[in-house]
N, C-alpha and C positions, 0 to 999 in steps of 0.2 A: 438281252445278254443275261444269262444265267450265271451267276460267281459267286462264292462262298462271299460272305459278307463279312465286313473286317472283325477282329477279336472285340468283342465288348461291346459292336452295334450291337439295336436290336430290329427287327423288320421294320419296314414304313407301318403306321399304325396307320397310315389312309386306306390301306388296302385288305382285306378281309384276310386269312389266315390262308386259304387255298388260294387266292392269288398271287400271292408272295412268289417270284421263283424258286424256287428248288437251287441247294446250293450244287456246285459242281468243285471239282477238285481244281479248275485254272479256267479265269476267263474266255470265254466263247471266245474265237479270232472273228477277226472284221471280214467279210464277205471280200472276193476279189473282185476286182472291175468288171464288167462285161464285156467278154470280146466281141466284135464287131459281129452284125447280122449275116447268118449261112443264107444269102439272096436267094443263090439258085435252088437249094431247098427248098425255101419258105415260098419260093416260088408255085414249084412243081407239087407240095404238097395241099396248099393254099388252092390250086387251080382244081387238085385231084377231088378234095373236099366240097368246092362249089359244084362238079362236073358230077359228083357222086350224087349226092342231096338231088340235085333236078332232074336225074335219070330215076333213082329212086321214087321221088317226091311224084313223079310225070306216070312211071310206071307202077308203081304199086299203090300208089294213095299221097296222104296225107299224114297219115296215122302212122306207116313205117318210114316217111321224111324226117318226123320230127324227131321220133327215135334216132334215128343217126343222126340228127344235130345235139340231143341230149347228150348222144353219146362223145362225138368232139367236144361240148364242154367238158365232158369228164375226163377227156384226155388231156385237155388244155388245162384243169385244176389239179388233177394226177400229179401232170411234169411241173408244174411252175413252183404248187406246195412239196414237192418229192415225196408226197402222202405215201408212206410205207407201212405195210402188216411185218412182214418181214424181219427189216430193219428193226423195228420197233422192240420186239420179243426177241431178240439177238442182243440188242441193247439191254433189255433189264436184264436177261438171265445171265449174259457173263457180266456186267458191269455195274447191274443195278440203277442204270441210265430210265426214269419211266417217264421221260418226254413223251415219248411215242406213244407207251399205250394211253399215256393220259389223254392224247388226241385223239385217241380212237375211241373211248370214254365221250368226249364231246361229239363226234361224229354219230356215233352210238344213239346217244340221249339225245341230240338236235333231230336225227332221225326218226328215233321211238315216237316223237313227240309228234312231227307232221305225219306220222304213220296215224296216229292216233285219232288226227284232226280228218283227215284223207277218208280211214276206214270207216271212223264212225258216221260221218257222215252223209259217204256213199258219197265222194267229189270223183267221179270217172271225166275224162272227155274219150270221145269217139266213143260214144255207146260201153264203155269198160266202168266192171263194176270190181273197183279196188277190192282186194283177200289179203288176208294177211300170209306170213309163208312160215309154214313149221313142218319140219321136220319128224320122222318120227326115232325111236327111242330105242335103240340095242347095239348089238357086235358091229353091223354096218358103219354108225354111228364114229365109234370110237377108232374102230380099228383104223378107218378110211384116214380120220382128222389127223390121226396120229404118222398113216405115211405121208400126210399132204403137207405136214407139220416140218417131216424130215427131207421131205423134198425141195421144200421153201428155203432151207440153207444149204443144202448142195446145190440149189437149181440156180439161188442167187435171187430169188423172187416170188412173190404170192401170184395169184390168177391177174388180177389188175394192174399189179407192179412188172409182170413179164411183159403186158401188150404195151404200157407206155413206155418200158425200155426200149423195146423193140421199136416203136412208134420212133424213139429219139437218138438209133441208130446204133444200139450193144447189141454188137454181133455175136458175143457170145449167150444172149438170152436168146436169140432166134435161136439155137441149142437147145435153150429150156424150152421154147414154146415148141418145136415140132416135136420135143419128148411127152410134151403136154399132149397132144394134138393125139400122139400113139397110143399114150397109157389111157386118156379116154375112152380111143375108139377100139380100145382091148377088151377094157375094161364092160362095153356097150356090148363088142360079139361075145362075151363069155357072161352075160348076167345068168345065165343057168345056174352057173358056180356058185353065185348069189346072194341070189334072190330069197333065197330063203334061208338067209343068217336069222337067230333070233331077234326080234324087234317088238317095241310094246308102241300103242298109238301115240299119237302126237299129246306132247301137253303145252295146250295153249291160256298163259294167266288170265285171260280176257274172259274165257269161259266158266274160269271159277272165280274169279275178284270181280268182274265186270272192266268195261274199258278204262274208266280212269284208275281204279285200284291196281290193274297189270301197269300201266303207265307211271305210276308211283312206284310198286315194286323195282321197275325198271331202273328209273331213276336211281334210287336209293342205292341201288347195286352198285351202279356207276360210279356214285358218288364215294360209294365203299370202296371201290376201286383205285378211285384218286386218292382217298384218305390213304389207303396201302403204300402204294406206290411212292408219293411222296416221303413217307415213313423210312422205305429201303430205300431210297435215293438218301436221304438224310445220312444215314447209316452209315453207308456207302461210300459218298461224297464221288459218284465216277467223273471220267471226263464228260465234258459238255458234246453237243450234237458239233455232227461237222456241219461245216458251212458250203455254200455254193455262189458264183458269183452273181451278183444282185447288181441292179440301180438302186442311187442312191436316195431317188423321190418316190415317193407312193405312188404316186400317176404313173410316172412309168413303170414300176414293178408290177402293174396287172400287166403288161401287156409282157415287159421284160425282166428279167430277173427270178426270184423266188418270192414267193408267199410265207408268210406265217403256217405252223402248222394248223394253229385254229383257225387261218382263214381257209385253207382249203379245207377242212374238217366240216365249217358250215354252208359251203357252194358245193362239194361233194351229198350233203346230206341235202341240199334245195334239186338238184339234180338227182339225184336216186329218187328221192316222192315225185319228181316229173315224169319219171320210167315207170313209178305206181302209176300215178292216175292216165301217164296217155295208156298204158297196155292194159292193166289191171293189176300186173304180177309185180314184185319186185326187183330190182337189180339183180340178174345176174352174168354169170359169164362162164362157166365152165360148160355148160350144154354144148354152146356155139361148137367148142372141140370136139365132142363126140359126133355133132355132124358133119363136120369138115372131115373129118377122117372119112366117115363110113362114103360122103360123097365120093372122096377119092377111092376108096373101095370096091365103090361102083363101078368108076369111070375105068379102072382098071379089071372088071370083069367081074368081080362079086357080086354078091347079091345080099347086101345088107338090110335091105328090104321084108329078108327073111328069119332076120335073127327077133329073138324075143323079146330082144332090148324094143325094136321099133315099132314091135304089134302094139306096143302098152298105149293105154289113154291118152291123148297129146300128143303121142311121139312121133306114130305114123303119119300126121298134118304135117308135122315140121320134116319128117323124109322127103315126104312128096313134094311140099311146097319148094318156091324158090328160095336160095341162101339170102337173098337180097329183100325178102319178106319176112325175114325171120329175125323176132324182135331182139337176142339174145345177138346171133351173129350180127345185126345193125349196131348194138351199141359197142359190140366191140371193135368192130372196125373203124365206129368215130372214134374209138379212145387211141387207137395206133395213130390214124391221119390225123386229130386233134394233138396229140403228145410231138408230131413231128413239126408241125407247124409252131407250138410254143418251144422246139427245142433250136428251132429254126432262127425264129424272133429273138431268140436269150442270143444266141450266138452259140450255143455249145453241142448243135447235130453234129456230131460224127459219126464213121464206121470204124470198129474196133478192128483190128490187124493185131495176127500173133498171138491167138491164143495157145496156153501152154496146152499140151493134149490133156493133162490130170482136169483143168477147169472144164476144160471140154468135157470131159467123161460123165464129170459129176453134172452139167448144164444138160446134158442128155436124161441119163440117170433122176437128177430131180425132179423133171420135167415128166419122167414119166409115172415116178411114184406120185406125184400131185396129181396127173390124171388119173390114174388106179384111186387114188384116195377120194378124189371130188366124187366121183362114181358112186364108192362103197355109202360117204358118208353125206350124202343128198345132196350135194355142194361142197363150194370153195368158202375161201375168208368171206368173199361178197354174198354170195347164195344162200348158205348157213350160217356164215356165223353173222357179219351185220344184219343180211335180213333176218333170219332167225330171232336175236334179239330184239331187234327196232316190233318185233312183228309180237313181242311177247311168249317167243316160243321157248321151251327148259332144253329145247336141241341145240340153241346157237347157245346158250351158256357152257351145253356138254364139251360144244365144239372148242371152245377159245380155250377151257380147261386143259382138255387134251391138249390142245396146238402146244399151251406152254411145257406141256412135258414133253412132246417132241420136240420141241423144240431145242431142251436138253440135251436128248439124243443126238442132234443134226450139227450141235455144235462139237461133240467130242469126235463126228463122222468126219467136220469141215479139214482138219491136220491132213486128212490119210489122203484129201485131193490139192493140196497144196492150198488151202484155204484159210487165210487167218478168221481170228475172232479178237472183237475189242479187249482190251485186258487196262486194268488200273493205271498205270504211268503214263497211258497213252494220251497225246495232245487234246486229240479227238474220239468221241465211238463212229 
């Protein structure tokens, strides 16, 4: 519970200074009960999860099995913690609320850290020899982060936050994710348009501080971050985070209910280094989209095969190969059938009914300026900006920079589609 502490306390002197909650303007409310288990759901999705894995597992290996089982944990830690990029940057900028990003800060640094352990060591399985992932540095960059930024609050969701929506039945994010799906695989047939924005190379800290000096760097930043954040939350004093219904024991809140945001923070960052060391690469997820379009592209008579996006290095293995080998489309599809299965278990899978047409617009619309934008700017929040930073790169810094200033932007967009934004008296952000 995060609550303004009464007049004239002073914090627990047990707990270090950046432990302390953060005050809020009225006590957090108590989580609601849990409504009973969605059976047939948890059924059919539970069944679709086992059926997928051993078809997978049987048919392509081992190495793209365990990948879509990382990735259903991810979907399962996704929905339980409500791990939001989003959210989170919505929250501080109108409210000054920095729960969120201070999770994403732990997420961050728990990351940076087994990135660290992973690369320098060279821990691959399956013959995979871990890299780190940086981006490089110009108009691409910025310009991209910045629609993906404004698309995340029209759209109602980041790269990762649309598939376990979707995973746990918001009908109006399948909106966001086939605009996603579009503006990637636009964005993949017009790289002509491009490709040649100005860009300068990658800068990775590793190369000039060595490993642990970028890993400190990193850190520090992090930590710079919470110090901030805390600061304007002070300031500020917003409402607390809302709540979601939970059980009331620990034991069964893994399975039901919600998490903590630092517990999902530290199973989302043990899970992302398991996507390093079985593939090599790190987390991502916006790729998956520009194949899934351009496949449809095909099946419909194109020939994306030809465009310049999929001559490049890496690309054209992943055209040709199969969707169900591809390490990018496997973890996302664990995170939707993961996400349904924990939304199943909580009790709270639904399909949304009655969306107004303006949310629609904008779920369309967002969806496809995040694909336009993950394109331009190397990646999404997972692609550039965590991996970017866990990986030491000054690209995922650029990113998250940007993000907050679009994210400015996306909130003064959010009115014109019938969209509220958290504001001061409110119970909740």
């Amino acid at each position: 519970m995060t609550t303004a502490p009464p007049a004239g306390s002073a914090p627990p002197r047990a707990l270090p200074a950046l432990l302390v909650p953060s005050p809020t303007s009225v006590p957090q409310p108590e989580p609601p009960p849990l409504p009973p288990v969605r059976r047939t759901p948890l059924v059919v999705s539970a069944l679709l999860a086992v059926a997928l894995t051993a078809y997978v597992w049987f048919t392509h290996g081992a190495k793209p099995g365990v990948l879509l089982v990382l990735g259903l944990g991810l979907g399962v830690a996704l929905f339980h913690s409500r791990f939001g990029f989003t959210s989170a940057w919505r929250q501080l900028i109108a409210v000054g609320n920095g729960s969120g990003l201070r999770a994403h800060a732990l997420l961050l640094g728990t990351t940076a850290t087994l990135f660290a352990l992973i690369i320098g060591t060279s821990t691959g399985l399956f013959g995979s020899q871990p890299a780190p992932s940086a981006g490089s540095l110009g108009v691409g960059l910025v310009v991209g982060s910045l629609l993906f930024a404004v698309g995340m609050q029209l759209g109602g969701a980041c790269a990762s936050g649309t598939l376990f929506a979707v995973g746990s039945g918001q009908t109006s994010v399948l909106l966001t994710l086939g605009g996603f799906i579009a503006g990637a695989t636009l964005a993949a047939w017009q790289f002509d348009l491009w490709k040649d924005l100005p860009a300068w190379e990658p800068v990775v800290l590793s190369e000039h501080l060595g490993r642990f000096g970028s890993w400190a760097v990193t850190i520090a930043a992090l930590l710079l971050v919470v110090v901030v954040t805390r600061r304007v939350q002070a300031r500020r004093n917003p409402p607390p985070l809302g709540v979601v219904p939970s059980a009331r024991t620990a034991a069964v809140r893994v399975i039901r209910g919600s998490w903590p945001l630092a517990v999902g923070a530290l199973v989302l960052a043990v899970l992302g280094a398991g996507v390093l060391m079985v593939s090599g690469g790190a987390w991502g997820v916006t790729s998956a989209f520009s194949l899934w379009g351009s496949e449809l592209v095909g099946a419909l008579g194109g020939h994306p095969e030809n465009w310049t996006w999929w001559r490049q290095a890496g690309n054209a293995e992943m055209l040709a190969g199969p969707v169900l080998a591809d390490k990018t489309s496997l973890t996302d599809i664990g995170i939707m059938i993961g996400a349904a299965v924990a939304a199943a278990a909580g009790g709270t899978w639904a399909l949304h009914r009655g969306i107004p047409w303006r949310t629609a617009v904008a779920s369309v619309l967002g969806g496809l300026l995040m694909g336009i934008g993950a394109r331009l700017a190397g990646g999404c929040n997972i692609g550039a900006y965590l991996a970017g930073i866990a990986s030491g790169s000054l690209s995922g810094w650029v990113w998250g920079a940007v993000a907050l200033a679009g994210t400015w932007i996306g909130l003064r967009l959010r009115p014109l589609f019938g969209l509220g934004n958290p504001k001061p008296g409110d119970g909740v952000c």
